[in-house]
C-alpha positions in Angstrom: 50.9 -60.2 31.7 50.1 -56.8 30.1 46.4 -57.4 31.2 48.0 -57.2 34.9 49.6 -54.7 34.0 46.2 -52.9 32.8 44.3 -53.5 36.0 47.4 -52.4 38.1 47.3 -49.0 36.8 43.9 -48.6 36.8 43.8 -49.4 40.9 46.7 -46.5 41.2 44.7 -43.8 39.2 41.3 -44.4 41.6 43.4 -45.2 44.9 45.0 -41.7 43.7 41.1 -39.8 43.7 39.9 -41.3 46.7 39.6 -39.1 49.9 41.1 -40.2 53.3 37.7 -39.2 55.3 36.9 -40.9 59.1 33.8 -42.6 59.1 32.7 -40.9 61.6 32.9 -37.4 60.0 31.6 -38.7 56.5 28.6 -36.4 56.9 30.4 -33.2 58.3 33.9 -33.6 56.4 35.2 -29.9 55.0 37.1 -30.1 51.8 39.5 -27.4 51.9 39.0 -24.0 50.2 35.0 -24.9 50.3 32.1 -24.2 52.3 31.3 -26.9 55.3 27.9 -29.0 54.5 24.4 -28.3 55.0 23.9 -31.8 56.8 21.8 -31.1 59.8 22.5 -28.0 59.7 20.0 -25.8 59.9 18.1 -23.3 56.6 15.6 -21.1 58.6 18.0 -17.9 57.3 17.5 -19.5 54.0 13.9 -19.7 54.2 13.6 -16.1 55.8 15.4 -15.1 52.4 13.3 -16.8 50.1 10.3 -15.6 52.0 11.7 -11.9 52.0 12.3 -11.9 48.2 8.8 -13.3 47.4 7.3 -10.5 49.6 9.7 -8.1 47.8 7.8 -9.3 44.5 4.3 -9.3 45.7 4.9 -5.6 46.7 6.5 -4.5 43.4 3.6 -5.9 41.7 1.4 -4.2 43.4 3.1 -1.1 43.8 3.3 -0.7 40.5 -0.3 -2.0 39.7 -1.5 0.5 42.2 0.3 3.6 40.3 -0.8 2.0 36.5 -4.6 2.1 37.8 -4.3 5.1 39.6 -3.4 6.6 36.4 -6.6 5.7 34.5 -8.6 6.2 37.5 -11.4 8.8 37.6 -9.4 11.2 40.2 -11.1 14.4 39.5 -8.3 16.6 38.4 -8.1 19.1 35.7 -4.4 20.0 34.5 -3.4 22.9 32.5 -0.1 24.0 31.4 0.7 27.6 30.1 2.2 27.4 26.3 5.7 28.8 25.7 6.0 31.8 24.1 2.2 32.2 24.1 1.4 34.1 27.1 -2.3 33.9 28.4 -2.9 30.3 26.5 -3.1 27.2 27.7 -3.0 23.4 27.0 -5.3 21.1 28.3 -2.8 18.1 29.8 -5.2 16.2 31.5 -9.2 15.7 32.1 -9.8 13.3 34.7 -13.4 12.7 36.0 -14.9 12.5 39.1 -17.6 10.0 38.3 -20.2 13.1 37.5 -19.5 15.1 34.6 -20.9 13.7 31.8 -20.8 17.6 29.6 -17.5 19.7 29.3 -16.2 23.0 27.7 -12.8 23.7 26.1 -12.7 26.7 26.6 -11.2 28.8 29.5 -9.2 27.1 32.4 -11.5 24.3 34.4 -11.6 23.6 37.7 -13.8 21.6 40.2 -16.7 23.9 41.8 -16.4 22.0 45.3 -18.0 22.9 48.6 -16.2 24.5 50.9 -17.2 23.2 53.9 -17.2 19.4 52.4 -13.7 19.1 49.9 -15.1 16.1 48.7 -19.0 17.4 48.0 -20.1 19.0 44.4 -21.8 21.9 43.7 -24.3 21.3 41.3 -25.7 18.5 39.0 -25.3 18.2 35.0 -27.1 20.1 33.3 -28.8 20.2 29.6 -26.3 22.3 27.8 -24.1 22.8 30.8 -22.4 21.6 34.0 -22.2 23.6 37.2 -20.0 21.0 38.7 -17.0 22.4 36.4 -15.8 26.1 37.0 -14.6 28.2 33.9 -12.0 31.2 34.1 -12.3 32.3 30.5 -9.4 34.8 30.9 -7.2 31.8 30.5 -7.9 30.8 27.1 -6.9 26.9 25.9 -5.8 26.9 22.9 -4.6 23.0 22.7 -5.4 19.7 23.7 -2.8 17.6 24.6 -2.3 13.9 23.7 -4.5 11.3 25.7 -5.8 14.4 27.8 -9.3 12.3 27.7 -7.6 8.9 27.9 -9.9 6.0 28.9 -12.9 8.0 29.9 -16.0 5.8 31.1 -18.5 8.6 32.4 -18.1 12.2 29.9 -20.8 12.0 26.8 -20.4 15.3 25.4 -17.2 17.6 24.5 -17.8 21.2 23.5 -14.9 22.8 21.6 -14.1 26.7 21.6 -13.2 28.4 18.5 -10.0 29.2 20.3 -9.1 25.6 20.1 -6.6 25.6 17.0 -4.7 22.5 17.9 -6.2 18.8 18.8 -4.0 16.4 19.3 -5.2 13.1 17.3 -5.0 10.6 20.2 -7.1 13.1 22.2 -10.2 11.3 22.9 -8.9 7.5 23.4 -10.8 5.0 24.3 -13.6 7.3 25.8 -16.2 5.0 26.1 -19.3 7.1 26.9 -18.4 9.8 25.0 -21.5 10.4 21.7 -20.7 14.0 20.5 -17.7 15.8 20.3 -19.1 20.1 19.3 -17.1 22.8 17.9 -17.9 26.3 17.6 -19.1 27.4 14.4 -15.9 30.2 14.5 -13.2 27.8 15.0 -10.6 28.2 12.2 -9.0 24.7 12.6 -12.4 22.2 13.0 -16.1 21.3 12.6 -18.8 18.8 13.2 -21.1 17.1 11.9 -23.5 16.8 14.2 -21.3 15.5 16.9 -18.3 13.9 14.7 -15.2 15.8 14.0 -13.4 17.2 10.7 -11.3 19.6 10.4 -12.0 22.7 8.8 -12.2 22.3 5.2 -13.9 18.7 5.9 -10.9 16.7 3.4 -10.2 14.7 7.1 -12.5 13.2 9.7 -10.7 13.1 12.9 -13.0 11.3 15.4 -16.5 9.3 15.4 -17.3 8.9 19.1 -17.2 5.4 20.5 -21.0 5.7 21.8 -21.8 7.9 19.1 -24.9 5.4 18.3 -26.1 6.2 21.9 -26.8 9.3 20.5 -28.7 8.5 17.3 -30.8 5.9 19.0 -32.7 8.6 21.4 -32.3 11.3 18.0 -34.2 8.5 15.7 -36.6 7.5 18.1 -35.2 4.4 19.6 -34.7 5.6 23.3 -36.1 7.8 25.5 -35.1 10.5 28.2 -36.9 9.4 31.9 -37.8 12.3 34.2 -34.0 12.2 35.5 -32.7 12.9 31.9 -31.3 9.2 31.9 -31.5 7.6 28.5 -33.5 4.5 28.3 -33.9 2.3 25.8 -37.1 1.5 23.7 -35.3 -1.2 21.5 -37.6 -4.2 20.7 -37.4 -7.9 19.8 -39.6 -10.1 17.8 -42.0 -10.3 20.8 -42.0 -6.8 22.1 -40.0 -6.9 25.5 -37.7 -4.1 25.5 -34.0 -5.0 25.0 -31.3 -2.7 25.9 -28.8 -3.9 22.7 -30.3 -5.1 19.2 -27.2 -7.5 17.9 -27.0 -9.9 14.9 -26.3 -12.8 16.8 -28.1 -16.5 17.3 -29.6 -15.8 20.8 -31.3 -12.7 20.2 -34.9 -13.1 19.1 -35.1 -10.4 16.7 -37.3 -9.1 13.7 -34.8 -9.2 10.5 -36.3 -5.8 8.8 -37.2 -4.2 12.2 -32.7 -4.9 12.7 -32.3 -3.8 9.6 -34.3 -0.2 9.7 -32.1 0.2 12.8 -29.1 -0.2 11.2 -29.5 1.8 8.4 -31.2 4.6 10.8 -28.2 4.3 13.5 -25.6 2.2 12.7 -24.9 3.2 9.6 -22.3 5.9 8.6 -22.1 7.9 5.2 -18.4 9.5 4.9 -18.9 13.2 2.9 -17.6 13.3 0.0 -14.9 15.9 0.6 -13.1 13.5 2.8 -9.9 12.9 1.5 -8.7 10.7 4.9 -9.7 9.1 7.6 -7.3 9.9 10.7 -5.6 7.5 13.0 -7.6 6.0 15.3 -10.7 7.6 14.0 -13.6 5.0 14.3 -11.5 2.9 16.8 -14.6 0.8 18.7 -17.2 2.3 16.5 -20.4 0.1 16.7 -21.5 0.6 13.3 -23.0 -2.1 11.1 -22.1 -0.1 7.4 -19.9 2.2 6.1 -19.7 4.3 2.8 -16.6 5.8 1.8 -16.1 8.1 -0.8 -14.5 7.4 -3.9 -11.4 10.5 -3.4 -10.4 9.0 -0.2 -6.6 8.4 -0.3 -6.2 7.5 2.6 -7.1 5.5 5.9 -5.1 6.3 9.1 -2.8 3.8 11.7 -6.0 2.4 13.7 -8.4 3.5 11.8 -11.4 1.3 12.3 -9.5 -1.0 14.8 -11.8 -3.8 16.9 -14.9 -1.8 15.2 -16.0 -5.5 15.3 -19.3 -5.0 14.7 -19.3 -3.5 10.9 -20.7 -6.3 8.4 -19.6 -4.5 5.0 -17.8 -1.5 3.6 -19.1 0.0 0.6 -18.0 2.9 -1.3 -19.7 5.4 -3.7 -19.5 8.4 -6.3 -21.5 11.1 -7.0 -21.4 13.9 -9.3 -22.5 16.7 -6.9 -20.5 17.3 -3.1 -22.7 15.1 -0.6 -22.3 16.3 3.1 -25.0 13.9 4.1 -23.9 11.1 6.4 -27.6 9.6 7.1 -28.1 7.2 4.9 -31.2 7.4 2.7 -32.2 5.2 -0.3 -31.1 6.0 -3.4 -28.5 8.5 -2.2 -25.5 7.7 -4.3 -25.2 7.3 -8.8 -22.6 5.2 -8.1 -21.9 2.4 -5.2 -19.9 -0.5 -5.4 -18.4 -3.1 -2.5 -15.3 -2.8 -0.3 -12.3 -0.1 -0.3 -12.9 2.7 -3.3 -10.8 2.9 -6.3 -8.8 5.9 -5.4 -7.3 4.9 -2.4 -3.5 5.0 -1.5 -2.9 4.1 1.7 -4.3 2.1 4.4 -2.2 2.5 8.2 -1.2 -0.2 10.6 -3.7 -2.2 12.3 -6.6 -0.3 10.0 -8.8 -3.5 10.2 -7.6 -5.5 13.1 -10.0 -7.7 14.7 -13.1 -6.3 12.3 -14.5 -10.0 12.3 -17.8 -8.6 11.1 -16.1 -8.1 7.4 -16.8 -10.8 5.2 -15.4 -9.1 2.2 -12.4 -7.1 0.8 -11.2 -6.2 -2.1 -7.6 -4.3 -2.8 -8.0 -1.5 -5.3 -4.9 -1.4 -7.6 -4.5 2.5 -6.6 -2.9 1.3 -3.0 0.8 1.2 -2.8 1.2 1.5 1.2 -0.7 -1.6 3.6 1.1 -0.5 7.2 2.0 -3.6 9.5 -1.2 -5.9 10.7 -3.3 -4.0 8.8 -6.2 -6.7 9.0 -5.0 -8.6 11.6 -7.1 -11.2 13.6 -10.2 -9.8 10.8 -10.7 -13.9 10.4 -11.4 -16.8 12.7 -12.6 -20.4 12.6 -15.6 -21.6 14.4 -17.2 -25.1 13.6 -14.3 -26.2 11.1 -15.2 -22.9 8.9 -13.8 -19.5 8.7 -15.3 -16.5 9.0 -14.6 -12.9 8.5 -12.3 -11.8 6.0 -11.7 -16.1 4.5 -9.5 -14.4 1.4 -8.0 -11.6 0.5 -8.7 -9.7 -3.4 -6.0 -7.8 -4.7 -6.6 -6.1 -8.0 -2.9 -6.2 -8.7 -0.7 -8.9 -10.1 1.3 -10.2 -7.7 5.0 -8.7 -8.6 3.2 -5.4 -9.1 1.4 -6.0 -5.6 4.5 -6.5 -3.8 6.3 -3.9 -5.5 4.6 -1.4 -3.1 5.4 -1.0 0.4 3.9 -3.8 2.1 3.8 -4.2 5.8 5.0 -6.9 7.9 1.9 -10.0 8.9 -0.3 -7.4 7.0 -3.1 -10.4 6.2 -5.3 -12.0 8.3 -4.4 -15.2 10.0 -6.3 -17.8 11.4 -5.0 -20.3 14.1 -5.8 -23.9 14.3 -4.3 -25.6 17.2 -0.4 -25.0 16.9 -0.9 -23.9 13.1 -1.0 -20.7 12.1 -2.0 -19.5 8.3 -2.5 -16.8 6.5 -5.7 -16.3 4.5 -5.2 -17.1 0.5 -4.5 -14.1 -1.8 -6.8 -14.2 -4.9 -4.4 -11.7 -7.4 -5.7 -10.0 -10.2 -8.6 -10.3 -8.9 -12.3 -8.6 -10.4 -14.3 -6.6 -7.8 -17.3 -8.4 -6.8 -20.7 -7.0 -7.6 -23.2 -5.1 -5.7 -25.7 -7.6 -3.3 -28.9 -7.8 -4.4 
């Protein structure tokens, strides 16, 4: 009876749900207060929507891909901006080639020497020591370069500053990819060179080491040559004779081992003077170097400092009693060298080391108490089931004392395998390792 009773109920609350709807309409039946169905109806306003909102996208894209590359194309503008409250000096905003300087002065106010019958034609061709495609009114003096005025650079090779130049900006020269030499009047009060690299004044700081600096030394130590157009060409060699254009330590170049080496040591080597205190940010960013002394003094090494300089195989660092200003290597050079970072040092910046894959070794001196964020990241990777590059980290310092300091954020190297990521192991009060033989 109360099963009846069950089912009875049951019928009422479903009869209750169910919709009154003629057959005939059971395709086109409108529920009140909603829209009418799309059954047979037709969606080509639909479709022109979709297809207007995906053009809508394409363009945006390449709108604004048009206006990012347009930016860091070679345009063949100079900009200048007057300084406030300096009247007659000038900041250099923006240097933008044409393709054809490859030489240029900071010094008065630049313009492009055009033809005037032809806008688009250039007076001139580059010259040694000058370039009469580039106009100069020295009554305008620049005084400053602003930041990323030489951002991205593929064609200039040679920068010469004024000694009314009193104020660089540090991410001047970024990611100028021909540049070899950056010169600075002997009579500037703020900086120097050293034959093509900047310092500042007093030489506690090196600011920038060209990123085709090596270009330069290969046709100063004999290892290229100058054709009849002035065009550097190469007179590298491998194991068999045929000229190469690159000499790299890798398993499909046939090269002579002390041949590679001489070359290194003669052009991809760098020796740091002695009065250097720091290295600046971004300083030997893409720097194709092979070795590296640093002096024992430094304190400290800037945000970026040797970032993707992939190509260095070992840091060593050295002291010596008397001031060296050398920074050719020669035998026998130093009284004291020893491996890795020198004792001394305080700080190393943000991605210092990232992607240096070419380090197989580093040691931590217990005289650092700042590591920025990433400082060595992607410095290790893992090919054929090993890892290479930076495999483990030395740290003079115990542990607690270690992490007492200010420690960035994924400061260690990590190596990926498949989903799984790692960190390098840590060896703590750890001994320096000795000199190679």
């Amino acid at each position: 009876m109360s099963k009846n009773k069950i089912k009875t109920k049951k019928s009422q609350v479903v009869q209750d749900e169910i919709l009154d709807i003629p057959e005939d309409e059971i395709w086109t039946y409108q529920i009140e207060g909603l829209a009418p169905p799309k059954i047979n109806a037709s969606y080509k306003n639909k479709k022109g929507a979709k297809i207007a909102f995906v053009l809508f996208i394409v363009f945006a894209i390449i709108f604004s891909l048009y206006f990012s590359v347009r930016a860091l194309l070679n345009t063949g503008t100079l900009e200048y901006k007057e300084i406030e409250g300096k009247s007659g000096e000038y900041e250099l905003i923006q240097f933008s080639n044409n393709g054809s300087i490859t030489e240029f002065y900071v010094d008065g106010i630049a313009s492009l020497n055009y033809d005037t019958e032809d806008a688009g034609m250039l007076l001139g061709e580059a010259q040694a020591g000058q370039n009469d495609v580039v106009a100069y009114d020295r009554s305008k003096t620049v005084t400053k370069i602003h930041e990323y005025a030489f951002n991205c650079d593929g064609t200039l090779q040679k920068i010469y500053i004024s000694a009314d130049v009193t104020d660089i900006d540090i991410n001047a020269f970024y990611s100028c990819w021909a540049l070899q030499c950056i010169y600075v009047d002997e009579n500037n009060p703020n900086y120097c060179d050293i034959d093509g690299v900047l310092y500042n004044k007093d030489m506690t700081e090196i600011l920038c080491y060209p990123i085709d600096h090596d270009r330069y030394l290969r046709l100063k130590e004999g290892y290229a040559h100058l054709d009849e157009n002035g065009v550097q060409v190469s007179d590298l060699v491998d194991a068999n004779g045929n000229i190469i254009e690159e000499l790299w330590d890798t398993k499909d170049t046939n090269y002579d081992e002390a041949y590679f080496e001489e070359y290194n040591l003669k052009v991809r080597t760098y020796v740091i003077p002695s009065t250097v205190q720091k290295i600046g940010p971004l300083c030997f960013n893409y720097a194709n170097l092979r070795y590296v002394y640093l002096p024992e003094g430094l304190k400290e090494i800037g945000t970026l400092g040797f970032f993707d300089a992939g190509q260095i195989n070992a840091i060593y660092s050295y002291k010596n009693d008397e001031i060296n200003m050398e920074t050719k290597y020669t035998e026998g050079m130093f009284q004291t060298v020893y491996p890795s970072l020198p004792e001394g040092l305080e700080k190393i910046g943000s991605d210092c080391f990232t992607k240096d894959r070419g380090l197989t070794y580093m040691y931590i001196p217990s005289s650092v108490t700042y590591i920025g964020h990433h400082a060595f990241w992607d410095a290790v990777y893992k090919e054929g089931g090993d890892l290479h590059g930076i495999s483990e980290m030395n740290v003079a310092c115990d542990e607690a004392t270690f992490k007492s300091g200010s420690i960035g954020s994924q400061w260690l190297p990590k190596y990926d395998y498949m989903l799984f990521k790692k960190n390098i192991d840590v060896n703590y009060s750890a001994e320096r390792m000795a000199m190679p033989e």
